[in-house]
C-alpha positions as CSV (number, residue, x, y, z in Angstrom):
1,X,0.0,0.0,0.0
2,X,1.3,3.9,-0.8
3,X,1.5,6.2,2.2
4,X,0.6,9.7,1.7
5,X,0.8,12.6,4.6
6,X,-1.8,15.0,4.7
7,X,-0.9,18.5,5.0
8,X,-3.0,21.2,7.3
9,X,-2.9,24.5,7.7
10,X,-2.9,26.5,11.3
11,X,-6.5,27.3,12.6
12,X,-8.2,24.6,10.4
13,X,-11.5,24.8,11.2
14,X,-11.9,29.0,11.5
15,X,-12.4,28.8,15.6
16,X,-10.7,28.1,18.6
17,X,-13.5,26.7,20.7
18,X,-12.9,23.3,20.3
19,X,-9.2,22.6,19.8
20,X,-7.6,25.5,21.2
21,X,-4.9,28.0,19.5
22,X,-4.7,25.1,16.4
23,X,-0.6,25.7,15.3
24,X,1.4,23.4,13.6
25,X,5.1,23.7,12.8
26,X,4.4,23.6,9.1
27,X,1.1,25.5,9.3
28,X,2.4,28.2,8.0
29,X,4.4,27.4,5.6
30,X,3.6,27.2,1.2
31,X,2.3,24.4,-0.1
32,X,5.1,23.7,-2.5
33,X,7.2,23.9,0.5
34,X,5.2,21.2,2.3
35,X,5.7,18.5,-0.4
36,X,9.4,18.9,-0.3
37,X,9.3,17.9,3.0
38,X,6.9,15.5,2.9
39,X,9.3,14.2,0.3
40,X,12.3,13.9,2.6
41,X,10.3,11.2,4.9
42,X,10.0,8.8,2.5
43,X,5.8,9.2,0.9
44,X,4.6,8.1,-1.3
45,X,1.9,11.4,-2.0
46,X,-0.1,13.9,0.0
47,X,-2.9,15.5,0.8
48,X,-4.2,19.0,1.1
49,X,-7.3,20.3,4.1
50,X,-9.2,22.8,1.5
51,X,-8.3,25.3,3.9
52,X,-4.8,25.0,3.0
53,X,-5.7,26.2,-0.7
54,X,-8.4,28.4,0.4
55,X,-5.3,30.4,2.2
56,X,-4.2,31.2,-0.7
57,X,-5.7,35.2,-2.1
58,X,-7.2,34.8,-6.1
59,X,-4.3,37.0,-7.3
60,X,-1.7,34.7,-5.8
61,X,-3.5,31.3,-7.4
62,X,-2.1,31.3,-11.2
63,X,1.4,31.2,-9.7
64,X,1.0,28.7,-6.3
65,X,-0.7,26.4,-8.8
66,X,2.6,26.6,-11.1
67,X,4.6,26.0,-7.8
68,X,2.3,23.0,-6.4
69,X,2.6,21.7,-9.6
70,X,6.3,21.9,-9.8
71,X,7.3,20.6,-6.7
72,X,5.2,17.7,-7.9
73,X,7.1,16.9,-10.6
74,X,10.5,17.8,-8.6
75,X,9.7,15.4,-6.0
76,X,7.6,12.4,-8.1
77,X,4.7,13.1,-5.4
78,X,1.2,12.1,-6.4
79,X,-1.6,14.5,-5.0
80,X,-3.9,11.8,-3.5
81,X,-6.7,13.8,-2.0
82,X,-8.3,17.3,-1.0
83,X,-9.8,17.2,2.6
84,X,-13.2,19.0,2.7
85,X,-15.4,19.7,5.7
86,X,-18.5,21.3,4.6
87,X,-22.4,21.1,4.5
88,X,-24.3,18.4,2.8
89,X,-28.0,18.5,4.9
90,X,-28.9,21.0,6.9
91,X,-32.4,22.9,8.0
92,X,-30.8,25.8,6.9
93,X,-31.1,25.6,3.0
94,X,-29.0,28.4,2.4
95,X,-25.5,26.6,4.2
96,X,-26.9,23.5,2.2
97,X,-26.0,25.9,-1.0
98,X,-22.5,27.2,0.3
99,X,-21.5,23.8,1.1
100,X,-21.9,22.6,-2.2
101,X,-20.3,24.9,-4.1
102,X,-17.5,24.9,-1.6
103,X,-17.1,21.3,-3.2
104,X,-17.3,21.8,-6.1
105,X,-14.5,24.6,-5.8
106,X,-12.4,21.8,-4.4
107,X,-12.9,19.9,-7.3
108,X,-11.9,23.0,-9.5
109,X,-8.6,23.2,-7.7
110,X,-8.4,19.4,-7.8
111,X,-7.9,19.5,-11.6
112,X,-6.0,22.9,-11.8
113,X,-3.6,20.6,-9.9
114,X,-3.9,17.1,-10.9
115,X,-5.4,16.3,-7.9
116,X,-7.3,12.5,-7.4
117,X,-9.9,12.6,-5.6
118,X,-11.9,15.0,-3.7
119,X,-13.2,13.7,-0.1
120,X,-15.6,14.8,2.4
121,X,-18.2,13.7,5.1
122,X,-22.0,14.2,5.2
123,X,-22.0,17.6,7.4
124,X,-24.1,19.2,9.8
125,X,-23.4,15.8,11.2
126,X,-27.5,14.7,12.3
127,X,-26.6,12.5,14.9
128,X,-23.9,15.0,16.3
129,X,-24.5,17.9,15.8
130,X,-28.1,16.8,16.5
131,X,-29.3,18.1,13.1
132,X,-32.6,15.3,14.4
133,X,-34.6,17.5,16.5
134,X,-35.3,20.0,13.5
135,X,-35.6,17.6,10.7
136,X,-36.4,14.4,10.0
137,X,-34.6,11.4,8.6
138,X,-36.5,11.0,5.2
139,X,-35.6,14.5,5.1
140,X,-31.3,14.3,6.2
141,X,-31.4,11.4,3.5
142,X,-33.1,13.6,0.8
143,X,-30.9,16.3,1.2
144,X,-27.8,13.8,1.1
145,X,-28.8,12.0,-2.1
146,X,-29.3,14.9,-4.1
147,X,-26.0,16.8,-2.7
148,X,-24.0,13.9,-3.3
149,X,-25.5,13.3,-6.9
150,X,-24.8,17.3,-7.4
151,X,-21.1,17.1,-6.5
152,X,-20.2,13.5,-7.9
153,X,-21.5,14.5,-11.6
154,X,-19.1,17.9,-11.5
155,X,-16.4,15.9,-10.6
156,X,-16.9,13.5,-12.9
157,X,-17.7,15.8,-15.6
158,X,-14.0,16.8,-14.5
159,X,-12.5,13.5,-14.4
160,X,-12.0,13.6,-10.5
161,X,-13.3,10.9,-7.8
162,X,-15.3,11.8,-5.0
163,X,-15.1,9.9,-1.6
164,X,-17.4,10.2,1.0
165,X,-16.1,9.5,4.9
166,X,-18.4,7.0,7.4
167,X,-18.0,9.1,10.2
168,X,-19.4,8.6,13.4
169,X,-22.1,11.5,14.4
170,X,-22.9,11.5,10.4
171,X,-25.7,10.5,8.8
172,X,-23.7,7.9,7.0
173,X,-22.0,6.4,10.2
174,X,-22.5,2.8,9.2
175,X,-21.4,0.1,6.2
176,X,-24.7,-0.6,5.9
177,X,-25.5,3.2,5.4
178,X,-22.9,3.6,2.8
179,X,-23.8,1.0,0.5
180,X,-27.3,2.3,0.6
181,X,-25.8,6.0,-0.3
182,X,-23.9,3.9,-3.1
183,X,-27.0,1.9,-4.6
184,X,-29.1,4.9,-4.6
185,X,-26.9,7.6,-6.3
186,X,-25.2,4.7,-8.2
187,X,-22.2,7.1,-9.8
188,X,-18.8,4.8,-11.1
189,X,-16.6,8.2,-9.3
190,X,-18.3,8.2,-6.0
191,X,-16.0,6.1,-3.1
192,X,-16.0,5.5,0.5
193,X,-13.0,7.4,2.3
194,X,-12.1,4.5,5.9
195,X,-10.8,6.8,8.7
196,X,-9.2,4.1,10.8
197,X,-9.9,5.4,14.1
198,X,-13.0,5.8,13.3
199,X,-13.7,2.4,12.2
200,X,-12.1,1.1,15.7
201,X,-14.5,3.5,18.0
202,X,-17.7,3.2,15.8
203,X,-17.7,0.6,13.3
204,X,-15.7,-2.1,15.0
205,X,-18.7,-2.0,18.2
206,X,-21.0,-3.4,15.5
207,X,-19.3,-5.6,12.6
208,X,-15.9,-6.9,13.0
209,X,-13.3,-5.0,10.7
210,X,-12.2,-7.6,7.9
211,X,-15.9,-8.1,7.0
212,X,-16.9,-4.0,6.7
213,X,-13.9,-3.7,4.8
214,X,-14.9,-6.5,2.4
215,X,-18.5,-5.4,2.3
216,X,-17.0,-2.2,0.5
217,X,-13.8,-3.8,-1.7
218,X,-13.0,-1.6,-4.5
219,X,-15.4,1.3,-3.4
220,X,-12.6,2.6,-1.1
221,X,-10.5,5.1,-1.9
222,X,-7.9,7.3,0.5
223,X,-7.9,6.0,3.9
224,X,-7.1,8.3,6.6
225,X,-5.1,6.8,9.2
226,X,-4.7,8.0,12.9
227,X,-5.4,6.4,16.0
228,X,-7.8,7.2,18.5
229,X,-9.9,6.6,21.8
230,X,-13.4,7.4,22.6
231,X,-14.6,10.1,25.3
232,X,-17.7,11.5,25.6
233,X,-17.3,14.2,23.4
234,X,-18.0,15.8,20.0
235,X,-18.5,12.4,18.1
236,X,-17.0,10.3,20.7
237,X,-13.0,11.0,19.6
238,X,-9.7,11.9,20.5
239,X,-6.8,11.7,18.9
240,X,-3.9,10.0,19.8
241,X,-0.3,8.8,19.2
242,X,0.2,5.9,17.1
243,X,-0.4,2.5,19.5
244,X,-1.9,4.6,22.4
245,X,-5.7,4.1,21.4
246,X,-8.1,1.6,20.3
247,X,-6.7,1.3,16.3
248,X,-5.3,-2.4,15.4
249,X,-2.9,-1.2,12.9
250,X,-2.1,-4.8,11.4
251,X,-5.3,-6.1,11.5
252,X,-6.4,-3.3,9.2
253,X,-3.9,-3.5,6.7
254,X,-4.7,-7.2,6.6
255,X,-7.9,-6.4,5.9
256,X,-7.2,-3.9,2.9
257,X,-4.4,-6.0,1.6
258,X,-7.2,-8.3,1.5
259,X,-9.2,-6.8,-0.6
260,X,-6.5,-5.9,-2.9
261,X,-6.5,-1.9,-1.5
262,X,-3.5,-0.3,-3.3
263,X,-4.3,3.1,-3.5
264,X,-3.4,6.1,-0.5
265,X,-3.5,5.7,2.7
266,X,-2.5,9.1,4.5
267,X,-1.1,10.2,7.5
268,X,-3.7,11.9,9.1
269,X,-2.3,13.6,11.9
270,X,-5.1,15.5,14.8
271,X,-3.2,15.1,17.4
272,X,-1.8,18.5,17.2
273,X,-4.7,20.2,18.3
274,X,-5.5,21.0,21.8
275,X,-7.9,18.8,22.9
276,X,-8.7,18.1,26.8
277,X,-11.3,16.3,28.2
278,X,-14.0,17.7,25.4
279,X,-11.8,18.3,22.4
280,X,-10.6,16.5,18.9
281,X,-6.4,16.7,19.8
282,X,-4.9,15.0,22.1
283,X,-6.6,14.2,25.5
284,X,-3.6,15.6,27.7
285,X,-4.4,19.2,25.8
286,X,-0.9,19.5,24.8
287,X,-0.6,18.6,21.3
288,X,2.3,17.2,19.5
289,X,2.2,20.0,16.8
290,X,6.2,19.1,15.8
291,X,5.1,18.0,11.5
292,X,8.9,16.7,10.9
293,X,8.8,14.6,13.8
294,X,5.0,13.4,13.1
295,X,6.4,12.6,9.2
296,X,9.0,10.7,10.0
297,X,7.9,8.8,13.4
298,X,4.3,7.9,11.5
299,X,5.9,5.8,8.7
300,X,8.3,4.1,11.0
301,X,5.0,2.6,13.3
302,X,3.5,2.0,10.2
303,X,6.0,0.4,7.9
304,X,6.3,-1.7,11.2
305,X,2.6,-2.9,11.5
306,X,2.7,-4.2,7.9
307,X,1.3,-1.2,5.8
C-alpha cells in the first residue's frame, strides 16, 4: 500500500473553541514547500485540508498552482486527496448551497492541480450535531442524495473521484448506510474514504473490521489513518499517538491488503490540536504540533505494522 501525509494548515476549522490555539510547525508554511518535505520522509503522495488552498488570495493562485505543480514533478509526489469539511444536509437551506459549491470549488482546484480525488463527510453531522430534532430522517437522506448526486457529476464531468467519509455522528456512520448512499446515487466516481480510528470507535462495536472492509472492496479510496480513543465528546473522539488508542494497525492492513486496496493511505495527523477532556487533539491538551517529527515517526509505526 502507498502512504501519503496530509498537510493542514494552522487554525483549520476557523475557531478556537474546540481545539484551542490550532498551530502546527508547518502551518504556515507554502504548499510547494510542504511537499518537499513530505518528500524527505520517504511518501509516497499527500494530501491537502481545503483550507490550505483556500489560504491562498485569487491573485496569488495562477502562480501557487505553477509551484504545487512543480514541486510535484520535482519530487515524483502524487496529489492523492483534498480534505473538505462542509455542509451536505442542513435545515438551513442556504449553508446547504455554500457547502456545495464549496465542493465543487475543491474539485476546481483538484484538476488545476492534478489532484485525485476529492473527499468529504456528510455535514451538519445529524446524529452529532443533533441536526434530528429539526428535521427528519426522510428529510437528512433527501438532502444527502441529491448533494451527493450534485457534487459527484461535476467531478466526474471533471475526471476527478469523489469519496465520502463513514464518520461517526454522520448520517452515514455505518457500512450498511454507505452501501445504501452507493445503490441509490449509483455514480462509477463516487467512493468510500475509511478513517481508521474511526472504524475502531464506531464501526468495529458493530461488525468486525475484515468483514466492513470486504463489504466495500473496491469502493474505497484514500484511507485516513490515525489512532484514537473514545470520550464523551463531540463524536466520541480523540486523537492519539500511534499504539496509544483503540486502532489495530495490522489487522487493518490485513484487511485492505485483502481486498487488494493499493491506492493512498495518508497520515492523518489530529493530534496537534489541543484537545482536553472535550476536544478533537490530544486528550492531555498539549498537542504534539512538531510536523517533521510526526512525518517521520508515522511511517516508522506503520511500515512496522505491515502497511
Amino acid at each position: 500500500m502507498k502512504l501519503s501525509f496530509e498537510i493542514w494548515p494552522n487554525a483549520a476549522w476557523g475557531r478556537c473553541e474546540i481545539v484551542g490555539p490550532a498551530w502546527n510547525s508547518w502551518g504556515d508554511k507554502p504548499l510547494d514547500w510542504c511537499i518537499r518535505q513530505v518528500k524527505k520522509y520517504g511518501y509516497d503522495g499527500f494530501d491537502v485540508i481545503f483550507s490550505k488552498l483556500e489560504e491562498i488570495r485569487p491573485e496569488n493562485r495562477e502562480a501557487q498552482v505553477k509551484a504545487i505543480r512543480a514541486a510535484m514533478q520535482e519530487t515524483g509526489l502524487a496529489f492523492s486527496s483534498i480534505g473538505v469539511h462542509t455542509t451536505m444536509m442542513s435545515y438551513r437551506w442556504f449553508d446547504v448551497e455554500k457547502g456545495i459549491q464549496r465542493l465543487k470549488n475543491a474539485v476546481d482546484w483538484a484538476v488545476e492541480t492534478d489532484c485525485d480525488c476529492v473527499v468529504t463527510l456528510v455535514g451538519d453531522g445529524y446524529y452529532d450535531p443533533p441536526q434530528y430534532n429539526v428535521m427528519s430522517r426522510k428529510e437528512a437522506w433527501r438532502q444527502t442524495i441529491a448533494s451527493t448526486k450534485e457534487v459527484a457529476q461535476y467531478a466526474k464531468d471533471r475526471g476527478i473521484n469523489f469519496s465520502i467519509e463513514l464518520l461517526q455522528g454522520s448520517l452515514i456512520n455505518t457500512v450498511e448506510d454507505m452501501l445504501k448512499l452507493f445503490e441509490i446515487v449509483d455514480m462509477p466516481n463516487l467512493y468510500c474514504c475509511i478513517d481508521v480510528g474511526t472504524w475502531y470507535s464506531s464501526v468495529k462495536p458493530k461488525i468486525a473490521i475484515p468483514e466492513a472492509v470486504s463489504k466495500l472492496k473496491d469502493r474505497i479510496k484514500v484511507i485516513h489513518v490515525k489512532d484514537e480513543v473514545g470520550f464523551p465528546n463531540l463524536m466520541s473522539m480523540q486523537h492519539v499517538w500511534f499504539g496509544a488508542g483503540l486502532v489495530n494497525f495490522r489487522e487493518m492492513a490485513d484487511a485492505l491488503k485483502a481486498v487488494g486496496y493499493n491506492d493512498y493511505c495518508a497520515v492523518e495527523w489530529e493530534g496537534w490540536q489541543a484537545g482536553g477532556l472535550f476536544g478533537l487533539g490530544e486528550p492531555s491538551a498539549v498537542g504534539l504540533a512538531d510536523f517533521d517529527r510526526v512525518a517521520e515517526e508515522a511511517i516508522e509505526y506503520l511500515r512496522e505494522q505491515g502497511w
